[in-house]
C-alpha positions as CSV (number, residue, x, y, z in Angstrom):
1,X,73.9,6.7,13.7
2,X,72.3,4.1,16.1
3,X,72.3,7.0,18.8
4,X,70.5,9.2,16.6
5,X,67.9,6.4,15.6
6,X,67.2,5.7,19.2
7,X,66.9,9.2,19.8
8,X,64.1,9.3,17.1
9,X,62.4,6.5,18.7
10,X,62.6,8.2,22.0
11,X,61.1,11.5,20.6
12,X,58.5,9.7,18.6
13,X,57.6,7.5,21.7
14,X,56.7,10.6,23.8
15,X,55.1,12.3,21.3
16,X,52.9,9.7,21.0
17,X,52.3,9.5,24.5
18,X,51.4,13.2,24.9
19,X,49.0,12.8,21.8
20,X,47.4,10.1,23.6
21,X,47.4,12.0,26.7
22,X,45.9,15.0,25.1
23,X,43.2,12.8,22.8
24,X,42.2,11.6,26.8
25,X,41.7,15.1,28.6
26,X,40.4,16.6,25.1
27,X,37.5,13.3,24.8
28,X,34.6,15.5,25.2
29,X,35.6,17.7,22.4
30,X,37.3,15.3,20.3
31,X,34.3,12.7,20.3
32,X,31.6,14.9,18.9
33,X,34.3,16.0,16.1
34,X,35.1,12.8,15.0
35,X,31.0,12.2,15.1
36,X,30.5,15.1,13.2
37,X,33.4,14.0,10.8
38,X,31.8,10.6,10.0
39,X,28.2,11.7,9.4
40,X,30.0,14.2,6.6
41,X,31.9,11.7,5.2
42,X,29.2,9.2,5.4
43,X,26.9,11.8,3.6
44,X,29.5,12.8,1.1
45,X,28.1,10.4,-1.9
46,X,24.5,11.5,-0.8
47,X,26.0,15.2,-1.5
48,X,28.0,14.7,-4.5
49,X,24.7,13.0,-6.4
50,X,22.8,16.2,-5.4
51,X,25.4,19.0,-6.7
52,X,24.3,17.2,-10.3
53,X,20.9,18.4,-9.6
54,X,20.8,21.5,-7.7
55,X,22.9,24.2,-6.7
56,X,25.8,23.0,-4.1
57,X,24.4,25.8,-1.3
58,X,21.1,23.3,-1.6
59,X,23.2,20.3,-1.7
60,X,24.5,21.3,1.5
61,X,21.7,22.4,3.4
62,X,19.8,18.9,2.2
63,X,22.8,16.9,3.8
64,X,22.4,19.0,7.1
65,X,19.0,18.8,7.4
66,X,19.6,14.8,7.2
67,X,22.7,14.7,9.2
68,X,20.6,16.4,11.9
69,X,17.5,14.6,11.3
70,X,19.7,11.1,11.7
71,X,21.1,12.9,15.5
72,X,17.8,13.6,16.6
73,X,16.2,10.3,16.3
74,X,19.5,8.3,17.4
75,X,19.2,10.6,20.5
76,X,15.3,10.6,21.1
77,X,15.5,6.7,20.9
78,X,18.3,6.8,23.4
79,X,16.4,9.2,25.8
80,X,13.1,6.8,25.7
81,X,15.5,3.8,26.3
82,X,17.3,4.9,28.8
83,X,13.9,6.1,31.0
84,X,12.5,2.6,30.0
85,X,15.4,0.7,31.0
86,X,15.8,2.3,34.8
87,X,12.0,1.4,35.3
88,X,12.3,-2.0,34.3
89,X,15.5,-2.1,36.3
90,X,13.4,-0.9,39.2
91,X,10.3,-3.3,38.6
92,X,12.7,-6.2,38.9
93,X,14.7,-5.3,41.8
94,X,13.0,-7.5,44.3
95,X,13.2,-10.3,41.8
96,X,17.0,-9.6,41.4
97,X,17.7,-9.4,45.0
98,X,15.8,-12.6,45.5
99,X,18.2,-14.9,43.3
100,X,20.8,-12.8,44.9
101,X,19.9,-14.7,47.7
102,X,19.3,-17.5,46.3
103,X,22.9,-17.7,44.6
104,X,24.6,-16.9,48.0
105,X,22.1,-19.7,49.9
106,X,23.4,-22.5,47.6
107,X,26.9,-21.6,47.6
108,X,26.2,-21.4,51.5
109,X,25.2,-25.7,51.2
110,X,28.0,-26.5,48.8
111,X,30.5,-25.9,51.4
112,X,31.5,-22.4,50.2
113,X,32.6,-19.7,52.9
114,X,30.1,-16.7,54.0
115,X,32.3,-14.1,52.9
116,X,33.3,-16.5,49.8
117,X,29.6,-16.7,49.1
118,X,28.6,-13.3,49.5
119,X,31.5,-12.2,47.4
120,X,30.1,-14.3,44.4
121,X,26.5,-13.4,44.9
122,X,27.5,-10.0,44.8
123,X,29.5,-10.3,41.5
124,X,26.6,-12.2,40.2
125,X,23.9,-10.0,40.9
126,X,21.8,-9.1,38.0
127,X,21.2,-5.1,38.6
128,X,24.9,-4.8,38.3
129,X,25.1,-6.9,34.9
130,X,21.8,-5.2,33.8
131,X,23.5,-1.4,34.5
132,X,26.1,-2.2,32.1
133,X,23.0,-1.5,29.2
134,X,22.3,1.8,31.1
135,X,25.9,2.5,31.0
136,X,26.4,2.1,27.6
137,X,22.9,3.8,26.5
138,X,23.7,6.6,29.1
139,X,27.4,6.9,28.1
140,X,26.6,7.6,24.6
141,X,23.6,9.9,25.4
142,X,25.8,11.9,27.5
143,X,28.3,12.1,24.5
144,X,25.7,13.3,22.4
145,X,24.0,16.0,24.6
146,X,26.4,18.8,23.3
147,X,24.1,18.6,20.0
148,X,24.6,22.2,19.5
149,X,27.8,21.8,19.8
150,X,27.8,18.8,17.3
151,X,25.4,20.8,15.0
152,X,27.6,23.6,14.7
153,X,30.5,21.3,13.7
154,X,28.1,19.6,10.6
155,X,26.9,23.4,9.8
156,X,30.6,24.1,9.1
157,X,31.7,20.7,7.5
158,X,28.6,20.2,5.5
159,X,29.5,23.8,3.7
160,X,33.0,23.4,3.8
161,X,32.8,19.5,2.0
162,X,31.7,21.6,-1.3
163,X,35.3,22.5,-1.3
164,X,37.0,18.5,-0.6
165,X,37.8,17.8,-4.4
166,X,39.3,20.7,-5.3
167,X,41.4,21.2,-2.0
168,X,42.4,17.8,-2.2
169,X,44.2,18.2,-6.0
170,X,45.5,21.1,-4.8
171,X,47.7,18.9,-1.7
172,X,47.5,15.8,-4.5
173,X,50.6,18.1,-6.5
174,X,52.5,18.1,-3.0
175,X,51.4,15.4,-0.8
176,X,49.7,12.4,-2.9
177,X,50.3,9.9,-0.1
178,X,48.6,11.6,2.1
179,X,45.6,12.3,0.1
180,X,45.1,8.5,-1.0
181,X,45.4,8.1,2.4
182,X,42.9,10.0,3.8
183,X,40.5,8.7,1.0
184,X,41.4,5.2,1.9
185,X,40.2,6.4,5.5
186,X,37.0,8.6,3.9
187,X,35.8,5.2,1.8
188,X,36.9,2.9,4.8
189,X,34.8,4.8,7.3
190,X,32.3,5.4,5.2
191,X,31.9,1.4,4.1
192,X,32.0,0.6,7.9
193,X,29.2,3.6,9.3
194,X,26.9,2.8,6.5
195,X,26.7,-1.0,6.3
196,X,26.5,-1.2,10.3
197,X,23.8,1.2,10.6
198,X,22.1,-0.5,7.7
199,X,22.3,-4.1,9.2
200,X,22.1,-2.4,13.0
201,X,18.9,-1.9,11.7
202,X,17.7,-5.0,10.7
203,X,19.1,-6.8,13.4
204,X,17.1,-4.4,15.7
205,X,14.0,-4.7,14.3
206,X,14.2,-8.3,13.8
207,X,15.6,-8.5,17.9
208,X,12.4,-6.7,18.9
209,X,10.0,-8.4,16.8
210,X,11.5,-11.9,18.3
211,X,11.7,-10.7,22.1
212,X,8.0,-9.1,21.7
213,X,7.2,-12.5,20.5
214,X,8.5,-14.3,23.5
215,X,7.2,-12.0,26.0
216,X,10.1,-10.3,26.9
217,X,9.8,-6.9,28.7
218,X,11.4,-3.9,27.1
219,X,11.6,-5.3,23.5
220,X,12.0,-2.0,22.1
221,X,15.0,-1.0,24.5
222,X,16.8,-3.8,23.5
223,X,16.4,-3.6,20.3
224,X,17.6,0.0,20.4
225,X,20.6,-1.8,22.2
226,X,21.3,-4.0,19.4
227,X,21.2,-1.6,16.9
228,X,24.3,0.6,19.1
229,X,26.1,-2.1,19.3
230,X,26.0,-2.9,15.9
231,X,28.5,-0.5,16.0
232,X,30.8,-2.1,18.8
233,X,33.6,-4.5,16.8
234,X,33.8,-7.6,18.1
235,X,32.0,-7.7,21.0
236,X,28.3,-5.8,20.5
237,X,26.9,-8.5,20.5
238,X,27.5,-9.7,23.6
239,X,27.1,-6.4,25.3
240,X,23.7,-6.5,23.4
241,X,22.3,-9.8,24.5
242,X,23.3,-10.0,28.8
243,X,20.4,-7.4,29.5
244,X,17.0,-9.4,27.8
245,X,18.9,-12.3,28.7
246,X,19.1,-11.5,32.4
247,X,15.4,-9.8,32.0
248,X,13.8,-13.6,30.3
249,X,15.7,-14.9,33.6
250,X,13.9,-12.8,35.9
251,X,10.7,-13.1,34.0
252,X,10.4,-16.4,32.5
253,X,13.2,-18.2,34.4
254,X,16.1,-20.9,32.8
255,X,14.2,-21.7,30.1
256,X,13.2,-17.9,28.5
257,X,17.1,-16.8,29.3
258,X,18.5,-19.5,26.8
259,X,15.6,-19.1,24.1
260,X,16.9,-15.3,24.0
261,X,20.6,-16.7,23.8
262,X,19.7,-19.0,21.5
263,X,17.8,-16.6,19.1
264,X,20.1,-14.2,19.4
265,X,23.3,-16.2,18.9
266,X,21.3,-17.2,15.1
267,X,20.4,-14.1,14.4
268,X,23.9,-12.5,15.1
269,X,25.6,-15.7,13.1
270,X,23.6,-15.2,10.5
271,X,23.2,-11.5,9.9
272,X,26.3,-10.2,11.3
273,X,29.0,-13.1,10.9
274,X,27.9,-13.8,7.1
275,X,25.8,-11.4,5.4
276,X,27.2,-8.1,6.9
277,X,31.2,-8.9,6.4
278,X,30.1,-9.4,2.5
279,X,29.1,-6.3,2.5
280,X,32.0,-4.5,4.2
281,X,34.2,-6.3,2.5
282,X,38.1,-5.6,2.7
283,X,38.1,-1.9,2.6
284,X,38.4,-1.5,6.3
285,X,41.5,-3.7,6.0
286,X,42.3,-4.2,9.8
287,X,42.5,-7.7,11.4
288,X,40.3,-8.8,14.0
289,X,42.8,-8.5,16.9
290,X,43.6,-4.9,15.6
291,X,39.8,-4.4,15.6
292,X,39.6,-5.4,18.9
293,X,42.5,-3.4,20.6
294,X,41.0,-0.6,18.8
295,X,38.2,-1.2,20.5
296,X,39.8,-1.0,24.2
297,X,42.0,1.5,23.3
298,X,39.6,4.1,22.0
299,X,37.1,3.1,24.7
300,X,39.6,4.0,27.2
301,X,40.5,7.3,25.6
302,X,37.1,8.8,24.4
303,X,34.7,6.9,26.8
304,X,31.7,5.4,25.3
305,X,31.8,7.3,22.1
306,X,34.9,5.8,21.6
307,X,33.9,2.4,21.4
308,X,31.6,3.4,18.2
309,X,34.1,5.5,16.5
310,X,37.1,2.9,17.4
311,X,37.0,2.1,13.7
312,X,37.1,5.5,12.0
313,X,39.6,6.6,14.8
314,X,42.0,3.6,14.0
315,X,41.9,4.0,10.1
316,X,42.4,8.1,10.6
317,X,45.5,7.2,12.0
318,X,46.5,4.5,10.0
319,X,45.8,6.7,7.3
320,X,48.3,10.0,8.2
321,X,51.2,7.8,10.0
322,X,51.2,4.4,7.5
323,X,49.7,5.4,4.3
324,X,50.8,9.1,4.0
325,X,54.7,7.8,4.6
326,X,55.6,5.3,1.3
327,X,58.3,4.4,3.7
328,X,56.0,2.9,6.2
329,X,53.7,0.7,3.2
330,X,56.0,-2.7,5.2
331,X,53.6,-2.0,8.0
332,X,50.0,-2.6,6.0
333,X,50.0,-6.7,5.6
334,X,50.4,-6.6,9.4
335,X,47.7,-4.3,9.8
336,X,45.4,-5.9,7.7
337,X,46.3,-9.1,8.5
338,X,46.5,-10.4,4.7
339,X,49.9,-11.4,3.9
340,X,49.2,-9.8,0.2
341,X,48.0,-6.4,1.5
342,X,46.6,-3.9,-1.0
343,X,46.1,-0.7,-0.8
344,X,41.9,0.1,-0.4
345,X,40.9,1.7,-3.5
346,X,39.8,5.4,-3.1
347,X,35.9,5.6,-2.9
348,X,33.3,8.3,-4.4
């Protein structure tokens, strides 16, 4: 018996390791289908209030037309931002390689080796730290210049989500785990996508209204920034803030860079620590360290797209290998993180 269990364990270890291998080589396919998945399901409700009102063929093209419409912008904004960003980046390169300089000169008269020195100046230096933002703007834009590819995916889902209710009572009869789960990972997703983009939103437009303010360059890039990663668990927000950070240094010196810390950090504590988890409530139901592995995880195995849909990816899976399998329900308190787990109610 214990052979045989190990042998399971074995079998199910490699599976998952060739899944996960697979998930990797596939990322350029699999990315824009979980995208495509989550704009469906986060335009489901949108769909099912307009089948009351209209024929569902009309329902369905509506929901395209705004599922593309939604693309288009998201990608035009990252286009502009992008361009932006590498002449800015340019502007301030003498400016960078200056307090490159500068860095390595006082290390130089505290004592600190040339190579030493030189190694920490070069770590420091504010080009690299500002091409992370056109590595993350980039990384997604890349991810989403397959758009036909993308908008051939939502042409087929938006039609074929006519047909979700009835072919999910048709599996209920066989497999009702497995249909609560996926609707615990269709309202879960859903209740994440639409409250981040919502409060992305208004964190971005309050971001550029208070960098404009300020006089730092590029207001609108970053606030395109913030409003991606909204999206990011965890950390967004301080992949959001090193660029206008670094750009007040350059511009304004000490005293801009911790004005844009500073009005960041309150906006961010106030907006995304305690307004926005209110709103998302518990129907993600994954703890923060969860979350956060999630995050690295899905980063690593779908590139920059997967650090937005880390989320959705996490609770698919939790979803078909914990809540389809009753004999697995042990597993959700330590997924959750709340010792009195519940399952997430199944949403519209």
């Amino acid at each position: 018996m214990n052979q045989s269990r190990t042998l399971s364990l074995l079998v199910g270890a490699a599976a998952i390791v060739i899944l996960v291998a697979g998930l990797r080589a596939a990322a350029g396919i699999v990315g824009p289908v979980v995208l495509a998945l989550a704009l469906t399901i986060l335009f489901h409700p949108v769909r099912v209030r307009l089948e009351r009102r209209m024929p569902s063929w009309a329902a369905s093209i509506l929901v395209l037309l705004s599922a593309y419409l939604l693309i288009i912008v998201f990608a035009f904004a990252l286009v502009v931002s992008v361009g932006r960003l590498a002449t800015l980046i340019a502007d301030y390169d003498t400016q960078a390689a200056d307090m490159t300089a500068n860095i390595h000169d006082s290390l130089a008269d505290l004592g600190v080796g040339s190579d030493q020195a030189e190694g920490v100046a070069g770590a420091l230096d504010v080009t690299r730290l500002l091409d992370l933002a056109t590595s993350v703007l980039s990384g997604i834009l890349s991810a989403l210049s397959g758009l036909l590819f993308i908008g051939t995916l939502l042409l087929f889902m938006a039609f074929d989500s006519a047909k979700a209710g009835r072919l999910a009572e048709g599996v209920r009869a066989h497999r009702p785990h497995l249909v609560e789960g996926l609707g615990s990972f269709a309202h879960g997703t859903r209740n994440y996508l639409g409250v981040s983009a919502v409060f992305g939103l208004i964190v971005a437009v309050i971001d550029t209204a208070v960098l404009y303010a300020i006089g730092i360059p590029g207001a609108l890039i970053w606030g395109v920034l913030a409003f991606v990663t909204n999206f990011i668990p965890n950390i967004g927000f301080v992949i959001g803030v090193i660029p206008p950070a670094l750009i007040g240094l350059l511009e304004g010196g000490a005293d801009l860079m911790i004005a844009v810390i500073v009005l960041y950090s309150v906006i961010n504590a106030v907006i995304q620590s305690i307004i926005q988890p209110r709103f998302v409530g518990d129907a993600v139901g994954l703890s923060t360290t969860l979350t956060f592995l999630s995050l690295v995880f899905w980063t690593w195995v779908l590139g920059p797209l997967g650090a937005l849909l880390a989320v959705p990816m996490t609770l698919f899976f939790r979803a078909i290998l914990v809540e389809a399998d009753p004999a697995a329900d042990w597993m959700r308190p330590l997924i959750s993180g709340d010792p009195v787990d519940e399952p997430v109610a199944e949403g519209s």
